[in-house]
C-alpha positions as CSV (number, residue, x, y, z in Angstrom):
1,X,-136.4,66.7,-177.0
2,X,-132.5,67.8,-178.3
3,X,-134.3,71.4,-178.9
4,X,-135.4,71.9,-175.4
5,X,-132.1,71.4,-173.9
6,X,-129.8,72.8,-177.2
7,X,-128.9,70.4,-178.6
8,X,-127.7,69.3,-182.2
9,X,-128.0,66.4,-183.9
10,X,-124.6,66.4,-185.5
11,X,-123.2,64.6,-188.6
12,X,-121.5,62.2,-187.0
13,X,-124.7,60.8,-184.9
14,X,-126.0,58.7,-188.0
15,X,-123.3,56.5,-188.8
16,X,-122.1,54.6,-191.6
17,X,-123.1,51.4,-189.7
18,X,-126.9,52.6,-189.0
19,X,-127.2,54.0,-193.0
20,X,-126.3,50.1,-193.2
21,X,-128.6,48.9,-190.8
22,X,-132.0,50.8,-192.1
23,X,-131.1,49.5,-196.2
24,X,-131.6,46.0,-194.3
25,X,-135.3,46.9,-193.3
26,X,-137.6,45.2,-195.4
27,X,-140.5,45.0,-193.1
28,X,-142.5,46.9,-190.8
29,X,-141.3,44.7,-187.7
30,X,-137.7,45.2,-189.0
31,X,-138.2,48.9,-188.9
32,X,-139.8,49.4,-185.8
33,X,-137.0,47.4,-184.0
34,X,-134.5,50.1,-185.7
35,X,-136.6,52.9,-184.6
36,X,-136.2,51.5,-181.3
37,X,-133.0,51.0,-181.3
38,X,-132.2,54.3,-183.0
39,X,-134.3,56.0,-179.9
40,X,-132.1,54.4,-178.0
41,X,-129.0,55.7,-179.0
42,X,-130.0,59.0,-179.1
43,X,-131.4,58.9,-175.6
44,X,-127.6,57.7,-174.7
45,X,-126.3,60.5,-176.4
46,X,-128.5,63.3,-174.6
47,X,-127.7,61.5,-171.3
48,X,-124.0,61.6,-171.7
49,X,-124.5,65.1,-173.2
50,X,-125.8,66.0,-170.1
51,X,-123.5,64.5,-167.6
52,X,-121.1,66.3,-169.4
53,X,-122.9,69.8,-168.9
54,X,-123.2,69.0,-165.0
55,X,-119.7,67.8,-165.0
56,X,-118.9,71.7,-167.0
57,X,-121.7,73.5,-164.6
58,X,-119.5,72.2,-161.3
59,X,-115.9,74.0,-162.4
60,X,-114.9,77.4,-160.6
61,X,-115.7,79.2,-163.7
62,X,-118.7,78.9,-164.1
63,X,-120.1,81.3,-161.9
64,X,-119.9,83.9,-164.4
65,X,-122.8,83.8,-167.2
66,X,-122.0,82.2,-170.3
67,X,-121.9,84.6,-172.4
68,X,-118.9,86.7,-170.1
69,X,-117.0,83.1,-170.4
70,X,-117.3,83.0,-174.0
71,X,-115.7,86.7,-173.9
72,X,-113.1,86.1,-171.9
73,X,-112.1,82.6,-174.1
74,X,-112.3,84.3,-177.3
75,X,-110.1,87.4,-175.7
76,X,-107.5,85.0,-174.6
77,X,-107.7,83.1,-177.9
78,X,-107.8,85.9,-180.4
79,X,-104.5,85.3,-182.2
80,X,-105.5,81.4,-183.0
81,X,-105.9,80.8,-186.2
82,X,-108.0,77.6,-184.8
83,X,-110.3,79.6,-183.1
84,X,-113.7,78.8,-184.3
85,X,-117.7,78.4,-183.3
86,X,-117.6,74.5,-183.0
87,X,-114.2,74.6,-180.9
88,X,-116.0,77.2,-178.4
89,X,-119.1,74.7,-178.9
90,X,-117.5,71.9,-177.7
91,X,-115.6,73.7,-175.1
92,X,-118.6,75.0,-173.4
93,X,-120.7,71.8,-173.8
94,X,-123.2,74.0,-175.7
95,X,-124.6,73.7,-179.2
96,X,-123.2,76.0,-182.0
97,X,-126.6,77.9,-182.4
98,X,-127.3,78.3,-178.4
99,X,-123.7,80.0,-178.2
100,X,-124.2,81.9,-180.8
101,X,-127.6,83.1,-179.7
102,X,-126.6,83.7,-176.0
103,X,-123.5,85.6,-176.9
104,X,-125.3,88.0,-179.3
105,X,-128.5,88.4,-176.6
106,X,-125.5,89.8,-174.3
107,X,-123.5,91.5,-176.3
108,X,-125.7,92.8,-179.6
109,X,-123.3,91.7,-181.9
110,X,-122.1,88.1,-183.6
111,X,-119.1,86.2,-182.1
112,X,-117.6,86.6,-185.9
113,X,-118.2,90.2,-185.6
114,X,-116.6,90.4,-182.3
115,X,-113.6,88.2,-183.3
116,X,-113.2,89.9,-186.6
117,X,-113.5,93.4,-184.5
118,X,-110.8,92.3,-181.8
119,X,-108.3,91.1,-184.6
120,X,-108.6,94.4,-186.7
121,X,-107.8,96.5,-183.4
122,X,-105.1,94.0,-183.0
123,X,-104.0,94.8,-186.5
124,X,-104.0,98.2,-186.0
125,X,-101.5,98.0,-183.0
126,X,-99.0,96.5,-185.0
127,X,-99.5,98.3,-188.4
128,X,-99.0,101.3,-186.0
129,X,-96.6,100.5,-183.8
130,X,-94.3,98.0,-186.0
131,X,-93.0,97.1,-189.5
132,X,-94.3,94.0,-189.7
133,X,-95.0,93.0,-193.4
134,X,-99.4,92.4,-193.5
135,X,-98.8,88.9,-194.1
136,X,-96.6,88.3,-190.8
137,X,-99.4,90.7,-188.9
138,X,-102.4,88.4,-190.4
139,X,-100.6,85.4,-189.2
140,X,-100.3,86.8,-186.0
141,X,-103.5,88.1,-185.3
142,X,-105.7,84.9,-186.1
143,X,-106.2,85.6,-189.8
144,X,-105.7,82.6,-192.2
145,X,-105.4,84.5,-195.5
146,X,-104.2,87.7,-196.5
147,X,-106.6,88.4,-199.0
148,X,-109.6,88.3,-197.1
149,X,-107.8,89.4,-194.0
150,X,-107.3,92.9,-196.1
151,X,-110.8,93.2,-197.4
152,X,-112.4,93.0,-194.1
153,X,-110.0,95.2,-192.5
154,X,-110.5,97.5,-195.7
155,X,-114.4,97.4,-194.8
156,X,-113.9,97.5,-191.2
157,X,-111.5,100.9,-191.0
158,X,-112.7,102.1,-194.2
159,X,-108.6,101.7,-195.9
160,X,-106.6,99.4,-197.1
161,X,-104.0,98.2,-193.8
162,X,-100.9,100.1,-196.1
163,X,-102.7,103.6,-196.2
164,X,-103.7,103.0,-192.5
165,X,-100.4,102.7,-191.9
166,X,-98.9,105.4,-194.0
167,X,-101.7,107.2,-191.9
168,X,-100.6,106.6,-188.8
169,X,-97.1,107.3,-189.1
170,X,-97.7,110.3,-190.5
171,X,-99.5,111.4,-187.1
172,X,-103.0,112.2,-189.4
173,X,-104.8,109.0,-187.0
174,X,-108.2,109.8,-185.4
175,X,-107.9,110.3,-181.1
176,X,-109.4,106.6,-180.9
177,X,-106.7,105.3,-182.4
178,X,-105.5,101.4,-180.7
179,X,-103.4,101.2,-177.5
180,X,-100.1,99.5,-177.1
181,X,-99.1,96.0,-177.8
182,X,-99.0,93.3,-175.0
């Protein structure tokens, strides 16, 4: 079935043209020859689905577990704003839920949470070690809106991003304070 191999029957599997097709059934023959055909196409889905995994399973990568591959893409694609579950989903040839799952199995904690987590340490650099305005620092770190950028890093840290700076140019940071910018 999709389940047993993760996958999900997206929105675009039942087209506009097969909505069509099944207001046309008026008889039980009629349906059974869409259900057939139907079975069809999703059977030609989950086959190229699968070629498409092999084709994934046979690149150099992949001889580090999933879930250290998902790591390393998000790490190396922190700062884009694009970055998002269905990109990594189609990247990895994985459903949405199954890279979500595997991720959080590995590394107790939500891909969101670790974004969000690697983009308020990367707002801490530069509220520390620049004088970037917040809105040219949430643009650079991945964020697409200020608002929301400032009340998770205000329930992140615990401060608003202006008193953790005032803060930290004031010396008054705790030892575990960020490291340098790249």
């Amino acid at each position: 079935s999709f389940y047993d191999y993760n996958f999900e029957i997206g929105s675009n599997f039942c087209t506009r043209c097969q909505i069509q097709e099944i207001e046309k059934v008026t008889t039980p023959e009629g349906l059974h020859s869409f259900m057939a055909h139907l079975s069809e196409n999703m059977l030609h889905v989950m086959h190229q689905e699968l070629e498409k995994r092999e084709l994934y399973r046979c690149r150099p990568q992949d001889s580090l577990p999933l879930a250290e591959r998902i790591k390393d893409y998000v790490d190396k694609n922190l700062r884009d704003q694009q970055l998002s579950i269905t990109g990594m989903s189609l990247e990895f040839s994985v459903s949405a839920s199954y890279l979500c799952r595997i991720f959080k199995e590995k590394n107790k904690l939500t891909i969101l949470e670790y974004i969000n987590n690697g983009r308020i340490n990367l707002a801490k650099q530069y509220l520390s070690q620049t004088d970037l305005t917040v809105e040219t620092i949430v643009q650079k770190i991945g964020f697409v809106n200020t608002s929301s950028f400032i009340r998770k890093f205000s329930g992140v840290v615990g401060m608003t991003p202006g008193k953790y700076r005032a803060q930290s140019s004031s010396g008054s940071m705790p030892a575990n304070s960020p490291g340098r910018l790249p």
